[in-house]
Structure formats: structure tokens, C-alpha cells
C-alpha distance (Angstrom), angle and dihedral (degrees) to the residues before:
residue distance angle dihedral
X1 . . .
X2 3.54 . .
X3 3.91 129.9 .
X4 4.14 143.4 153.8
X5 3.25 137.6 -144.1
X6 4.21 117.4 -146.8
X7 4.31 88.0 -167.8
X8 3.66 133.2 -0.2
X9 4.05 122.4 -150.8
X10 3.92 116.9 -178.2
X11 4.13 92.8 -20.1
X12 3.55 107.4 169.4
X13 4.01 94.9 162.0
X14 3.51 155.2 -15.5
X15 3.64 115.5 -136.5
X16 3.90 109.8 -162.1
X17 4.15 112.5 -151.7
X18 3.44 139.8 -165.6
X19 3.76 138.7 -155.7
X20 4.05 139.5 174.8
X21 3.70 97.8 -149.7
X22 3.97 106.0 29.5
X23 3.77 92.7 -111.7
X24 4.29 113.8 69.0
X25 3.57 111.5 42.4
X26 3.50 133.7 -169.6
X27 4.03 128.9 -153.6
X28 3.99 110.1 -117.0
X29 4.14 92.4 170.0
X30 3.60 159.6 13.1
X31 3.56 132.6 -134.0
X32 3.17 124.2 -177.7
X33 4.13 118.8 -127.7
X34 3.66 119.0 -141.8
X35 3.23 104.3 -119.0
X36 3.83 118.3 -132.5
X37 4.04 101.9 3.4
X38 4.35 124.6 160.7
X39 3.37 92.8 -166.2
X40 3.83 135.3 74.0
X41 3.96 113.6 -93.0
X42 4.00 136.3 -160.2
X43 3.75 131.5 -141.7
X44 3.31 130.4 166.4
X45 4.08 128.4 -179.6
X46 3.55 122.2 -164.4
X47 4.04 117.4 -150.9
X48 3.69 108.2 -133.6
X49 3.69 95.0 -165.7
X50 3.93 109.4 33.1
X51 3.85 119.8 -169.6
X52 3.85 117.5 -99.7
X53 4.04 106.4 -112.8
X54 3.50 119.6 1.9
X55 3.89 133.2 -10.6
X56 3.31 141.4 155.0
X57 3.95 139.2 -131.4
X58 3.76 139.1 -153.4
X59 3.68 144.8 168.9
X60 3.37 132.1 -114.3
X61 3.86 117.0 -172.7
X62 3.34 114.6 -168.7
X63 4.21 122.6 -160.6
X64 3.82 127.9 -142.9
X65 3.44 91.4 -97.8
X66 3.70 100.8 49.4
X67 3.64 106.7 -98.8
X68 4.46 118.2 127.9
X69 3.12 135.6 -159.2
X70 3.71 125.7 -165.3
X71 4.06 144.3 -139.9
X72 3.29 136.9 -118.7
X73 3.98 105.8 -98.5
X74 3.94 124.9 -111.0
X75 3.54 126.1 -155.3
X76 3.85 119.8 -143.0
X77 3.33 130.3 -174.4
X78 3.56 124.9 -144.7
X79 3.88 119.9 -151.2
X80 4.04 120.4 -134.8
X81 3.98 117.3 174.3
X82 3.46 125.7 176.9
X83 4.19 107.3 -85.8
X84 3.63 85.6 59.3
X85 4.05 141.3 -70.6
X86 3.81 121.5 -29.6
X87 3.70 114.5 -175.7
X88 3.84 117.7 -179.7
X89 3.75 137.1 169.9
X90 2.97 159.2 -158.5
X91 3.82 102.9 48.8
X92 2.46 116.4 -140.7
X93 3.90 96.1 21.3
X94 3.19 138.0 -126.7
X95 4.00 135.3 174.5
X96 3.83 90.3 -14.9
X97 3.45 142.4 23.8
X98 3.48 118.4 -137.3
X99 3.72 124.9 -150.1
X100 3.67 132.5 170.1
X101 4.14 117.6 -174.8
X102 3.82 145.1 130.3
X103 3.63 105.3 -17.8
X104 3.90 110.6 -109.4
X105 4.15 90.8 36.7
X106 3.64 124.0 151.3
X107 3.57 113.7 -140.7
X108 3.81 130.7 -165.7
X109 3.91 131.1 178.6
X110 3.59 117.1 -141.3
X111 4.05 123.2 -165.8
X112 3.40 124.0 -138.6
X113 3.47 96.4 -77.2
X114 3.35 106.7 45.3
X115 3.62 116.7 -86.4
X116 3.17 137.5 108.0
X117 3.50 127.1 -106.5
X118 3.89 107.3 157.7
X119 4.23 129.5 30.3
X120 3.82 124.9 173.9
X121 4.24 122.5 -166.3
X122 4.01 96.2 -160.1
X123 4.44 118.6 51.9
X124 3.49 104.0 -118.7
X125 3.83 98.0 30.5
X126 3.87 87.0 112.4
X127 3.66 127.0 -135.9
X128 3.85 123.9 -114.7
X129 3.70 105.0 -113.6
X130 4.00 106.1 -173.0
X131 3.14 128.2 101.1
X132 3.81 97.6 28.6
X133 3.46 116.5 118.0
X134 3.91 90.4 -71.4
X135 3.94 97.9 -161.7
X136 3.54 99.4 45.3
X137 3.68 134.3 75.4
X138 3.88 124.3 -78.1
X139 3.41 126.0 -168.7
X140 3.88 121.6 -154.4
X141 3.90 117.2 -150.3
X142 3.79 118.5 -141.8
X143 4.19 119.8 -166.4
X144 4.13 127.6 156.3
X145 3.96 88.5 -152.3
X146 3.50 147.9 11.5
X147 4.04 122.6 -8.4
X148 3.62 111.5 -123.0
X149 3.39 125.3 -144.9
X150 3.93 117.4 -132.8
């Protein structure tokens, strides 16, 4: 989850929740606000365990004195398929690809034609996206062992 700030007045933190069906929310994390800031801020939040399906996010920033304000919500959907779970994000990407699976998966990012141009050991390591042939198709390979050669 990404988000800015263009001014900050009295921010003592962001809290960043989650819910299944868009009404009860839980908190998953803190992030602290800046404060008093005249310039535009970044934060970003990653959720380490994402829900399977759908589920949506929001904001709650909370003052020094106690009063919140909320976001917008956003809806995410989180792929499953059959060999197991498969969560990636952003989409579309940008920097670095996110992708959470079976712990101990070997990941590799193939361009459109083929080759690869990316590979990560651990899930969740991310792999660096730019550069890549942005607008075309990429194709991200998934295996719990050894690569075989064919």
C-alpha cells in the first residue's frame, strides 16, 4: 500500500486496516505520521499476509489529540490457483515485483521473448521490474525445486 501526504498538521500516525467484507476492519499496522511537515511525504506498507480473495484497505490517520480521519477504500484481489497461493502486486508494476508463494520457491522472470532477465531464491524477495520491456508481456516462473533444463 502506497500513499502521500502534500502537508501534515498534528500527524501522530497512520494506522493501515484491513477487512474481508468492506464493513469490520481490523488494524494490521502502524505508521508513524510526521508530525508537522510543508512538504509532500511518501509511505508505503507492505501486507505480509494478504487475505485470500478479495479485501479491502483503508486509512485511518489519527492526530495528537485523538481525532481520525479516514481513506477512501481499495479493493484488492488476491490470486489462489490450484498448486498453492500466489499473491503478487503491484499491478501493474513498477520498481519491484512483489511475490509471495510456497516458502522455499524459486522464482524467475521471463520477458516477452523468452529470456530471463530477473530470478529470486527466497518468495517474497521481490524481483526488480524496470527496465524490462515495460509494455509487453512478462511471464513469472514459479518451481519448489530444481530448474530443469529442456
Amino acid at each position: 500500500m502506497e500513499w502521500a501526504t502534500a502537508t501534515e498538521t498534528d500527524n501522530a500516525y497512520f494506522t493501515i486496516e484491513r477487512s474481508k467484507d468492506g464493513r469490520q476492519f481490523e488494524a494490521i499496522a502502524q505508521v508513524p505520521g510526521a508530525g508537522n511537515s510543508t512538504i509532500p511525504l511518501d509511505y508505503a506498507l507492505t501486507d505480509e499476509n494478504p487475505l485470500k480473495g478479495h479485501s479491502y484497505y483503508r486509512l485511518r490517520q489519527t492526530d495528537y489529540n485523538g481525532d481520525v480521519s479516514f481513506s477512501n477504500l481499495e479493493s484488492v484481489f488476491m490470486n489462489q490457483t490450484a498448486s498453492g497461493d500466489i499473491h503478487y502486486f503491484p499491478n501493474p508494476v513498477s520498481g519491484i515485483l512483489q511475490i509471495y508463494t510456497t516458502e522455499g520457491a524459486q522464482l524467475r522472470l521471463l520477458n516477452a521473448f523468452g529470456q530471463q532477465v530477473a530470478t529470486a531464491v527466497e518468495a517474497g524477495e521481490g524481483l526488480p521490474a524496470d527496465g524490462y520491456y515495460p509494455f509487453a508481456p512478462w511471464y513469472v516462473c514459479i518451481a519448489s525445486g530444481a530448474w530443469q533444463s529442456g
